[in-house]
N, C-alpha and C positions, 0 to 999 in steps of 0.2 A: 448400623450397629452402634452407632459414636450417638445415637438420639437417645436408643434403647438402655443405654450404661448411663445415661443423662439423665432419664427420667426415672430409673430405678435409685438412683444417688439421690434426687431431689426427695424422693418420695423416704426412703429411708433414712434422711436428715431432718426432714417435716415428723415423724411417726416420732424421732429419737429426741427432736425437740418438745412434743408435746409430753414426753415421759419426763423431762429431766425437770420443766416448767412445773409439773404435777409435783416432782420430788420436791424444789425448790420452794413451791411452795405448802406445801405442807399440807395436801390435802390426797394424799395415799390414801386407800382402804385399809380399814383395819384388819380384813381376808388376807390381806396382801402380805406371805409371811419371807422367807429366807430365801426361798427358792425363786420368789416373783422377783424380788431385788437383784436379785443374781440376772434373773434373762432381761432386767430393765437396764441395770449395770451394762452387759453383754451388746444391749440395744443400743445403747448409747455409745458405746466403742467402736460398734459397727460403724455410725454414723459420722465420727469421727474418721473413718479409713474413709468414707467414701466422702463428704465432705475436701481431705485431701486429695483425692481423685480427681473431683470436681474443680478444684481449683489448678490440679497441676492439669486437667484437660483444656481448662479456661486460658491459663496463662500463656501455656504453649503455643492455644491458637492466635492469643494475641501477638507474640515476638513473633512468632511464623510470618505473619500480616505485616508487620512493622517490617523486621528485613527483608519481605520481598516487597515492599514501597520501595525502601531505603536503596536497598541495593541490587534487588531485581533477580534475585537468587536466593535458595532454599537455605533456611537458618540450620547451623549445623546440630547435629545430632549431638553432642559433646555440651553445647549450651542446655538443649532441651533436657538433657538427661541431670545435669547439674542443679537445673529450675526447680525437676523434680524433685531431686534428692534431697535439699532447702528444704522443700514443700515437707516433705514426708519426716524429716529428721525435726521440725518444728511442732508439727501433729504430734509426735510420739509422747515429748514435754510437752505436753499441753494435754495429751490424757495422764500422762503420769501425776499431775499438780494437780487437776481440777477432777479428775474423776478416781482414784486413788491417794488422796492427800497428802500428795509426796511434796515437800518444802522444794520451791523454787532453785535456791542455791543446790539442794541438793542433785535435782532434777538434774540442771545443769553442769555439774562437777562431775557425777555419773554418766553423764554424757559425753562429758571431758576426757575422761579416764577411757571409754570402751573404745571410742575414737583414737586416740593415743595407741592404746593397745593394738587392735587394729589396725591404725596405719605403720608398726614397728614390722608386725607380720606380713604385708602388703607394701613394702618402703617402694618394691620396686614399680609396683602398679599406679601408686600415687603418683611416681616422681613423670609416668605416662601421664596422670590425667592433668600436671600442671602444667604440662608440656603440652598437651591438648588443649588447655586454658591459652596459651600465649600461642599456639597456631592458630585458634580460633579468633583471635583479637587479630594477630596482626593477617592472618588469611593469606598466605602466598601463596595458594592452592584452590581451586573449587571443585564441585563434583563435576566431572566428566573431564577435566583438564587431564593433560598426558603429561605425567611427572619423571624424572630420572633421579632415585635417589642414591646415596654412595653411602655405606655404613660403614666406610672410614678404614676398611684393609685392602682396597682399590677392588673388591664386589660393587657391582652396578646394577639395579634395576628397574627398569620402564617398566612403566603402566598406566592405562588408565583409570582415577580417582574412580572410585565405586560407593563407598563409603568413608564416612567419617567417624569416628565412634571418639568415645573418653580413655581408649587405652589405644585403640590405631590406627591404622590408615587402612583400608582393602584397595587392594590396587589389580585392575585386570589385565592380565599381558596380551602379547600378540598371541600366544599360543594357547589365549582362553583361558589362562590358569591363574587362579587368587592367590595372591602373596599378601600378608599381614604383614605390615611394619613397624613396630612402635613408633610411640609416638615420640620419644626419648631419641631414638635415632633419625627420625627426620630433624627434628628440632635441634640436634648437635653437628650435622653432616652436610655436605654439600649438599644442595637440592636446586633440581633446574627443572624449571616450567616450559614446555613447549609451548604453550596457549596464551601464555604471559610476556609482552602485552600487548599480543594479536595474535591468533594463532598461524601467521603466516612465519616466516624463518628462514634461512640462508643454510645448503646443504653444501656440500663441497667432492668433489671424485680426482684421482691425478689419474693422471693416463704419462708416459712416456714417450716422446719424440722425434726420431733421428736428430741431427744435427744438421743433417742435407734438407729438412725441412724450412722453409722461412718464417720466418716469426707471424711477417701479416699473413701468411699463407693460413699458419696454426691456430692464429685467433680465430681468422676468417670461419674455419673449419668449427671448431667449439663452439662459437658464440651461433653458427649457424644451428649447428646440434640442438642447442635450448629453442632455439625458434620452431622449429619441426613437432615440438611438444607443448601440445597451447595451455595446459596446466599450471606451467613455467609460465611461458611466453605471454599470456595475459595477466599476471599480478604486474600491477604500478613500482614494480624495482628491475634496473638494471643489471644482468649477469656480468661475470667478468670471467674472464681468463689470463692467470699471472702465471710467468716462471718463478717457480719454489727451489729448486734444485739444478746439479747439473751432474752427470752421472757416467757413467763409463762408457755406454751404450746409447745415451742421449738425454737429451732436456727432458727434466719433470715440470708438465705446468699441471694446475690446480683449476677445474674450470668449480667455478663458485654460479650458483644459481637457488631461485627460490621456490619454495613448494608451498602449494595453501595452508599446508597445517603437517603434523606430525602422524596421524593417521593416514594420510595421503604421500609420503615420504617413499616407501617403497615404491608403491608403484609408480609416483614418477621417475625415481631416480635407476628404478629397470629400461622405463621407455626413454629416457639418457643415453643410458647403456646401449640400448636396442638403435637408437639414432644414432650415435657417434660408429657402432660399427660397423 
């Protein structure tokens, strides 16, 4: 499809350049009356959208290429579409000036002005995509990373990154379901990476103890627990087992251990559960 849009582009900026070369130089037909000028006009506008097309397709696939050199992961969407909109807002003044002989400055200051206005009406959609801009720079997040974000009235929620866009984030939960987040509140709000930086991590359960229990007896018992679950039990980290509390009814310890990643959290820390009782 991406050849077929390529060579349609090429061919109607070739057609739009031979018309405008003709006009420019001054050898129109004299048949040629109001109405020809108008669809040569019209031809030439075309070829300017597609021209821009052409270049916001070209450029895209370049930065695509470069950050997956660079960093070995997909350039975010938030960039591409910014590249674009460059692209496209640059075309518009450039048909306005050279093919409607609209003065440069003024080109520009009407540019100035719609933009302005626009973004008054939009202040909160901007203040996402600038905030998209400085996610995208510094990147605490990739696509498929499992994020926890907090929007600042103690609401929480996980998900895994799905997409990137210039207004938010799509996040897919455990329970299948898309949640949008601005991009203004990840970027204000706590925000914790599971997959950052590895997606291995340290879970933690307390269980309660008698007090007729012995200490080396309790560890013995915990730490044996992790061993019985080779999910745990083969990552290159040590579990532990610490007393946190002391309680009416008996010792609280904390058996801390670690899981490959944050998508694999539940089920190991059920077959925990399911070995410790």
């Amino acid at each position: 499809m991406k050849r077929e849009v390529l060579a349609f582009a090429v061919l109607l900026i070739v057609v739009a350049l031979l018309s405008a070369s003709t006009r420019w130089a001054g050898a129109i037909p004299p048949g040629f009356g109001a109405t020809e000028q108008h669809l040569l006009l019209v031809l030439r506008v075309c070829a300017w959208a597609a021209g821009a097309a052409l270049a916001v397709l070209l450029v895209n696939r370049l930065i695509r290429r470069r950050v997956k050199r660079r960093a070995g992961s997909e350039a975010p969407r938030l960039l591409l579409d910014l590249v674009g909109g460059a692209i496209a807002l640059t075309a518009i003044c450039a048909v306005a000036v050279i093919e409607f002989g609209v003065a440069p400055m003024a080109a520009v200051t009407t540019s100035g002005v719609v933009i302005a206005v626009l973004g008054f009406a939009v202040r909160h959609m901007i203040a996402d995509l600038f905030y998209g801009v400085t996610l995208a720079l510094e990147r605490p997040f990739e696509i498929g990373n499992w994020i926890k974000v907090s929007d600042g009235t103690g609401d929480e929620t996980i998900g895994r990154v799905d997409e990137f866009t210039w207004r938010a984030v799509k996040l897919v939960t455990r329970a299948n379901l898309n949640v949008f987040v601005p991009n203004s509140i990840i970027a204000t709000t706590r925000l914790t990476n599971f997959d950052q930086p590895e997606p291995m991590w340290r879970n933690t359960l307390r269980i309660t103890l008698g007090y007729d229990v012995p200490v080396s007896q309790a560890e013995r018992v915990l730490l044996s627990v992790v061993a019985r679950v080779p999910e745990s039990a083969s990552l290159p980290a040590t579990p532990e087992a610490r007393v946190v509390e002391y309680e009416e009814y008996g010792v609280v310890w904390e058996l801390r251990f670690w899981v490959p990643s944050y998508e694999a959290c539940s089920r190991v820390t059920q077959r925990i559960h399911d070995a410790l009782l």
